[in-house]
N, C-alpha and C positions, 0 to 999 in steps of 0.2 A: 896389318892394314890390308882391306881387300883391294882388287886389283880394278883399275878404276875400266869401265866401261861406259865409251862414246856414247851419248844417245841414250843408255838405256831404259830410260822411262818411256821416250817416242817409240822404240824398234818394239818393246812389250806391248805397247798400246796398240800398234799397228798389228803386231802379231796377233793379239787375241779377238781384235776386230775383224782380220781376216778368216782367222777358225771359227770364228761364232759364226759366219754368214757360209763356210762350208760346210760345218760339221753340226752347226746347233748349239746355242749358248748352254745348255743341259748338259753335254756329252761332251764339250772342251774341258780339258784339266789344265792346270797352272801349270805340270808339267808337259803340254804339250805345247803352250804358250812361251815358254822360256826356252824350250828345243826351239823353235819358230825365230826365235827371236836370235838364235845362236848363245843362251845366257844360262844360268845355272838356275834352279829355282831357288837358292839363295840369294841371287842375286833382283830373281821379284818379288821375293819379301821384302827385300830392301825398300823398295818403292811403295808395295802394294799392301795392303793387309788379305785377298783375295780375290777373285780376279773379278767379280761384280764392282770392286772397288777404282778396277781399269778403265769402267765406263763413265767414271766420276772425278777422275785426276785433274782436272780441270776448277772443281769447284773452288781451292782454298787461291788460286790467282782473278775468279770472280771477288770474290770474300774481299778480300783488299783493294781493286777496284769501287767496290759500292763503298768501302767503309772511307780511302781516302778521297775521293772524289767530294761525297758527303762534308768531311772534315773542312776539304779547303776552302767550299760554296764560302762567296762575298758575305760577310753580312748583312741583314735583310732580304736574303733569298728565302723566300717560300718554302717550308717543308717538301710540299708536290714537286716545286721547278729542283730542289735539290736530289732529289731522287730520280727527277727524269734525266738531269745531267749524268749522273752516278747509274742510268741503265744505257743511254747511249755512249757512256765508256767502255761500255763493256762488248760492244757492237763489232769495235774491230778483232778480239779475239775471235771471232768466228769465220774471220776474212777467209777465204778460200777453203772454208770446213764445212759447207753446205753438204758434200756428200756423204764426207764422213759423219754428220750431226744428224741427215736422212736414215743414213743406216743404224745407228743409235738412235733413232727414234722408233724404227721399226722394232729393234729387241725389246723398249721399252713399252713398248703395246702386245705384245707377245710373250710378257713372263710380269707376274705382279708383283715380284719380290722387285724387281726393279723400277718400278711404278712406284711403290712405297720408298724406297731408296731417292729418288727423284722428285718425289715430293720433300722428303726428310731438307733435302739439299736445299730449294725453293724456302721451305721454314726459315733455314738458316741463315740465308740472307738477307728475307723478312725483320729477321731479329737484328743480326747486325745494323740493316740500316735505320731501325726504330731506334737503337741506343747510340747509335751515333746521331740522330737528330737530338736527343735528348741529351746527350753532350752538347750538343749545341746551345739545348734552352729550352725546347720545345716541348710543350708538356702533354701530356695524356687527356685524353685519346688522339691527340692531333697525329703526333710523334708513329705510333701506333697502324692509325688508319689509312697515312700518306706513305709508310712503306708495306704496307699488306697491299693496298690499291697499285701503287708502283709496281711490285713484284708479280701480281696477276697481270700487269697489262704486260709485261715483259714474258710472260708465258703462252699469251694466247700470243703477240707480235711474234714469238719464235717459231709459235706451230703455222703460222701464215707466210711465215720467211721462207719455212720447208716447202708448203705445196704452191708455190706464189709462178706460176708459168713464165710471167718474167722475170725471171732472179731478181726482184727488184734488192737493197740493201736492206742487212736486219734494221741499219737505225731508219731506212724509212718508215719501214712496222712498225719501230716502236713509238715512233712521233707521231703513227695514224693512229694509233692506241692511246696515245696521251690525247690526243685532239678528241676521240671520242667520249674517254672518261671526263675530261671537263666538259664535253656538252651534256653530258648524261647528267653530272652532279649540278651545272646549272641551270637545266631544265626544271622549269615548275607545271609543267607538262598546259593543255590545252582547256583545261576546265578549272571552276572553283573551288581552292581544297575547301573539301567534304567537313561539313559542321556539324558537332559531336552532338547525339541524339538529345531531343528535350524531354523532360521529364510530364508526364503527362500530368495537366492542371485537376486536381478534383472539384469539384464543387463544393464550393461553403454550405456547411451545415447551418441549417432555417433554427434560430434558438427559441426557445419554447419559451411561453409567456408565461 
């Protein structure tokens, strides 16, 4: 049995976030992440499958937040309101990680393999929480289009949380994101919808006597 180490998934995480912003997420190695960190690099595979995987340890404690929050919603909650509860649970994981989620945001604007990694992530939870609505009952496209909608308004509210001068809270972002996609899907905008082109009349043919 290996030798248990305090911490070790936090002191990696920190370690490799510290060397990406001295040295370059390119040029860090996993082994100079597990010297940093005072650990073996068997002991961050243990954790990690590679170290772009350091900037994502996060996502499977998202993952179970969306899926039970979803689960426990009252019956006759809204597909929409169950998804917006099941993204404002997830608000407080970022309590005091503004800085760290700024600095992780800038590696992920600066390298596309983690851009693509990031959105993978974003999918995934897309997915979860459609098939837990549909555990629920809720059938397609509802299921579907109330967690794709959800999970983008949770994305733009994060990049707003980052550059927000007043720190305001992520869950305020994401209640200003929920408030404006329901005005948007409620909106039937200021004119009359557009009626589909008519076919133009010919003239009756004159019948010959």
């Amino acid at each position: 049995m290996g030798r248990w180490e305090p911490n070790a998934r936090d002191r990696l995480a920190q370690a490799a976030m510290t060397l990406f912003q001295e040295h370059g997420y390119d040029r860090t190695t996993v082994e100079e992440i597990a010297a940093r960190a005072g650990l073996t690099e068997r002991t961050f595979f243990r954790y990690f499958t590679d170290k772009k995987e350091v900037l994502f340890g996060g996502a499977d404690a998202l993952h179970e937040r969306i899926v039970t929050t979803i689960a426990e919603a009252s019956q006759g909650t809204a597909p929409l309101d169950a998804v917006a509860a099941a993204l404002e649970s997830m608000a407080p994981f970022f309590k005091d990680r503004r800085d760290h989620a700024r600095a992780r945001q800038t590696l992920l604007a600066a390298h596309a393999e983690l851009r693509e990694r990031e959105l993978i992530k974003l999918a995934s939870l897309a997915s979860a929480a459609a098939h837990t609505l549909r555990k629920r009952g809720v059938t397609e496209p509802a299921a579907s289009l109330a967690a794709e909608a959800g999970i983008a308004v949770f994305k733009v509210a994060f990049e707003r949380w980052l550059e927000d001068p007043k720190a305001q809270d992520l869950s305020r972002h994401i209640q200003l994101g929920l408030d404006e996609l329901r005005a948007v899907t409620a909106s039937t905008g200021t004119g009359a919808p557009a009626e589909p082109p008519k076919r133009p009349v010919r003239p009756a043919r004159a019948r010959k006597p």
